[in-house]
C-alpha positions as CSV (number, residue, x, y, z in Angstrom):
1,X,-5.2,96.4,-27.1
2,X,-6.6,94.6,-23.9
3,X,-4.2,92.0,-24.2
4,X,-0.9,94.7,-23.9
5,X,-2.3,95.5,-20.5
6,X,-4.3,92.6,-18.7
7,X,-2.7,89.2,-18.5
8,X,-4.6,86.5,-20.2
9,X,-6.5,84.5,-17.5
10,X,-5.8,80.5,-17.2
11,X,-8.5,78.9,-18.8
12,X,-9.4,75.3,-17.9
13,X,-10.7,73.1,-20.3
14,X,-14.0,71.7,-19.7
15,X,-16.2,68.8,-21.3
16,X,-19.5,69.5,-22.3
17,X,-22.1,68.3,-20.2
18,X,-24.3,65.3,-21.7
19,X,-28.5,65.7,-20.7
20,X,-28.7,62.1,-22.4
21,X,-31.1,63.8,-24.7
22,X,-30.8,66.4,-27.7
23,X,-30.3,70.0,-26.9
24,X,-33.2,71.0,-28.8
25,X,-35.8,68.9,-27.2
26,X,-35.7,70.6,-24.1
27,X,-38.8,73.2,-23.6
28,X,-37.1,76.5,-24.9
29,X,-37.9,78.3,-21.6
30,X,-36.1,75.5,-19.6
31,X,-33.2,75.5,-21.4
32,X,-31.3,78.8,-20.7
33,X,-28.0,78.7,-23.2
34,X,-25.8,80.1,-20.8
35,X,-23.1,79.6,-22.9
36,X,-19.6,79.8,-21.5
37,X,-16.6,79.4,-24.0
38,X,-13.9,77.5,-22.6
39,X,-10.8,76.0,-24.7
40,X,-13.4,76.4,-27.7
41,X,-15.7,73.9,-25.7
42,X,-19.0,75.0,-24.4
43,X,-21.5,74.0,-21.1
44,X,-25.0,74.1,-21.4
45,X,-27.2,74.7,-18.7
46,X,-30.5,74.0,-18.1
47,X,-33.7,74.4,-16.2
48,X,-32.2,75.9,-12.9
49,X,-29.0,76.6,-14.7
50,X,-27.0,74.9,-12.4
51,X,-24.3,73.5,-13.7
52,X,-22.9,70.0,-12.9
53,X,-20.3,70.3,-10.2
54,X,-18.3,67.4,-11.2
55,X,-18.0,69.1,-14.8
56,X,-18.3,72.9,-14.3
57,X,-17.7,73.8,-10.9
58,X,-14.5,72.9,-9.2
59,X,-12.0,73.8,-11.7
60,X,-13.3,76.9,-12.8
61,X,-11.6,80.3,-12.6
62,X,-13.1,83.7,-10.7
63,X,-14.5,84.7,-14.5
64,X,-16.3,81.4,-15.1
65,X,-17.9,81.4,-11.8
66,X,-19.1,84.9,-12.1
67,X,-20.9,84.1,-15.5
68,X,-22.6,80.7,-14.1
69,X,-23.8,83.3,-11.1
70,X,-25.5,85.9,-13.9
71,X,-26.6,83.4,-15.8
72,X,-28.8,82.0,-13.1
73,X,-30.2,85.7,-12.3
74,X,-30.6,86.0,-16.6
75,X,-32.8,82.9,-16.2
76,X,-35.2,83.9,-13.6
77,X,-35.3,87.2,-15.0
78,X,-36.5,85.7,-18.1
79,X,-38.5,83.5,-16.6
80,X,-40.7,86.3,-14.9
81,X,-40.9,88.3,-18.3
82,X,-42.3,85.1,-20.0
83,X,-44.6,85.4,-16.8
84,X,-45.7,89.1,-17.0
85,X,-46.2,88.1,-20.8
86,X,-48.9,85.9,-20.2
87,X,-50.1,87.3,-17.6
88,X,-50.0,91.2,-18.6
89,X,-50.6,94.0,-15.9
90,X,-53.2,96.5,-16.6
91,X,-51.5,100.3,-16.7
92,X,-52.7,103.3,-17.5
93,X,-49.5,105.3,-16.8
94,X,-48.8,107.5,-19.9
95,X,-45.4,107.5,-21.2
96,X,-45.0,111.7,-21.6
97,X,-46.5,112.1,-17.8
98,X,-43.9,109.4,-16.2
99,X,-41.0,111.7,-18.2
100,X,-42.4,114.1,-16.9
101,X,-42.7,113.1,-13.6
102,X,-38.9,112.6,-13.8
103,X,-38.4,116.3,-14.1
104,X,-36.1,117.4,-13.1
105,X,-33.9,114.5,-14.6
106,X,-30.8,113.6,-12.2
107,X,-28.0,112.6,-14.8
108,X,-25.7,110.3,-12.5
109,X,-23.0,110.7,-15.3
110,X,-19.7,108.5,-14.8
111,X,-16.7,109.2,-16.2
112,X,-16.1,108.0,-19.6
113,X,-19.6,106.0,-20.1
114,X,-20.6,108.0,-22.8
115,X,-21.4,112.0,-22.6
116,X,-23.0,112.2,-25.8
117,X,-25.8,110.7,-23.6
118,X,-26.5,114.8,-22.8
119,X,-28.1,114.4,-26.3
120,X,-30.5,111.6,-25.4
121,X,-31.6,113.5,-22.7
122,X,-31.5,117.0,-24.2
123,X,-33.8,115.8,-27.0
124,X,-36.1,113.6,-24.8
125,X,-39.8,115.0,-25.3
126,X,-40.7,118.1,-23.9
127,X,-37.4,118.3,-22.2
128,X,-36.1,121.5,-24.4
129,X,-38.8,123.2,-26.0
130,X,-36.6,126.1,-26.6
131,X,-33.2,124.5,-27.2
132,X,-31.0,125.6,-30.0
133,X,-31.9,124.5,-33.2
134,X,-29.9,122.0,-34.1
135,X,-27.5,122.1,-31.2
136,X,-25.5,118.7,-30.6
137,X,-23.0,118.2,-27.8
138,X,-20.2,116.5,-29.9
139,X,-16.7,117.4,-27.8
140,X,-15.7,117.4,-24.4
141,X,-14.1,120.6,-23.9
142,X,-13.9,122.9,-21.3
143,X,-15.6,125.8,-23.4
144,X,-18.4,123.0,-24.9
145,X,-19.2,121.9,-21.2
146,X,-19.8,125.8,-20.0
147,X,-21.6,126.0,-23.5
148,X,-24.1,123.3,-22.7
149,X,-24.7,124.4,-19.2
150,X,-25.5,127.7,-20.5
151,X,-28.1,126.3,-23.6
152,X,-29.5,124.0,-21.2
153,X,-30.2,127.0,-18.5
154,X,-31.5,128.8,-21.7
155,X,-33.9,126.1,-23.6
156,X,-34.3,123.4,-21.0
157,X,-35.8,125.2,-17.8
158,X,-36.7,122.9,-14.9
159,X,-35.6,120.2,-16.9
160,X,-32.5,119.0,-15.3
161,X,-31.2,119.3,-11.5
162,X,-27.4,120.6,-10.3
163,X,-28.5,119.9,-6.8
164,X,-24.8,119.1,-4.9
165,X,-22.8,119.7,-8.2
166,X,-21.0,122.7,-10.3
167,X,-23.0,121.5,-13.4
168,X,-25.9,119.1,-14.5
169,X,-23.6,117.3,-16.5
170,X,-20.3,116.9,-14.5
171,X,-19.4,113.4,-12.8
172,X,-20.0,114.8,-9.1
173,X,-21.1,111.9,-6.7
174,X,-25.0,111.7,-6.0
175,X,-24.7,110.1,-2.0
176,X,-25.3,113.6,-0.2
177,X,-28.4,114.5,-2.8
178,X,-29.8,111.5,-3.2
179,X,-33.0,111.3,-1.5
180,X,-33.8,115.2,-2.4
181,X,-33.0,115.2,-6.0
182,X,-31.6,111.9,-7.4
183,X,-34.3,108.9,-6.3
184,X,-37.1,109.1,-8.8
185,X,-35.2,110.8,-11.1
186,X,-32.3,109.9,-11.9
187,X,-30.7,108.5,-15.4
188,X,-28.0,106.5,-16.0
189,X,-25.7,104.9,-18.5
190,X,-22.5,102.6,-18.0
191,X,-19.8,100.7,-19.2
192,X,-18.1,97.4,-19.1
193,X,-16.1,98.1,-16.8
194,X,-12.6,97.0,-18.0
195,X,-13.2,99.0,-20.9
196,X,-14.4,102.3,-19.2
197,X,-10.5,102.0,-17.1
198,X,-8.7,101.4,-20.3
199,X,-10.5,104.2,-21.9
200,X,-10.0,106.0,-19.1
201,X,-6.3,105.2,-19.0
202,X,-5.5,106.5,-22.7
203,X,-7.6,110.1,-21.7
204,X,-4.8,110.9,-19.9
205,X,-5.5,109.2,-17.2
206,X,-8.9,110.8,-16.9
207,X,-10.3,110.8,-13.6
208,X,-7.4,109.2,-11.7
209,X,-7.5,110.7,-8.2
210,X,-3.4,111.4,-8.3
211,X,-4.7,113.7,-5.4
212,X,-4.6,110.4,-3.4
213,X,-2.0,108.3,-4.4
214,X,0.2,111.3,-5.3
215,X,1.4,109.4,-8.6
216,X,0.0,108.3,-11.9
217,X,-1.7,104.9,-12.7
218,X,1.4,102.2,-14.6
């Protein structure tokens, strides 16, 4: 379906870099596979994952570039869990008293990244004591929206913040309310974000701001 609505991007072939020795005898927290597939070839890179300009650099398109950049910040992040690994910090922070320290929980909910999420956090511990047995938010729906504000209100009390929006649950912005009610508490969940458009494109357009443009995304 992608390809009927964004045009394929030039892809330059490339030449696999050569390290002059076997891939596998690198130290397996040197060697980061950030793998790019290019023309059904791939570069390697490793230690700082730098990749060799005269082979991976130049040529490359915005996409290739923007891996190489995230797989150098993939590295180091790995690099400092391998750290934290060996070197464990002591904590004593219980995992039911940090939820609920996070009460009430800020959902920063974008549009089409996944409102069954309400669940997750509905069902969290200690969230709902008193929810409706069995009660699953399946359908997005005007009635099953006012239904899970009202069974939250009922089951959930304190447990979630409306602070600057109609509902917990719509997609309101968070800038106005985020230091009073958002930092510290908030929850999140996203998308790739070419998906999340084209899903939003085939829901009727869902959350196009036609109030700006005064016509309809083509």
């Amino acid at each position: 379906k992608a390809r009927d609505i964004i045009e394929p991007i030039p892809r330059p072939s490339l030449r696999p870099i050569d390290f002059g020795v076997p891939v596998m005898e690198f130290n397996s927290r040197l060697l980061h596979r950030c793998v790019v597939f290019v023309s059904s070839l791939t570069c390697l890179a490793a230690a700082d994952c730098s990749l060799a300009a005269a082979d991976c650099s130049s040529v490359l398109g915005d996409e290739i570039v923007y891996l190489q950049s995230h797989a150098e910040l993939r590295l180091q992040s790995s690099l400092l869990s391998d750290q934290n690994i060996a070197d464990p910090q002591p904590t004593s922070v219980d995992p039911a008293a940090r939820l609920q320290a996070a009460r009430p929980v800020a959902w920063v909910h974008v549009p089409k990244c996944g409102s069954s999420f309400a669940n997750v956090l509905l069902y969290l511990p200690g969230m709902c004591p008193l929810l409706r047995p069995g009660y699953i938010f399946d359908e997005v729906t005007p009635s099953s929206v006012e239904l899970l504000g009202t069974v939250t209100e009922e089951g959930c009390s304190g447990s979630f913040s409306s602070e600057g929006r109609t509902q917990w649950s719509d997609h309101s912005g968070i800038g106005p309310v985020y230091e009073s009610s958002v930092k510290g508490h908030g929850f999140i969940m996203l998308r790739q974000p070419e998906q999340r458009i084209m899903s939003a494109y085939y829901d009727n357009q869902h959350s196009w701001p036609y109030w700006l443009y005064s016509r309809w995304a083509t």
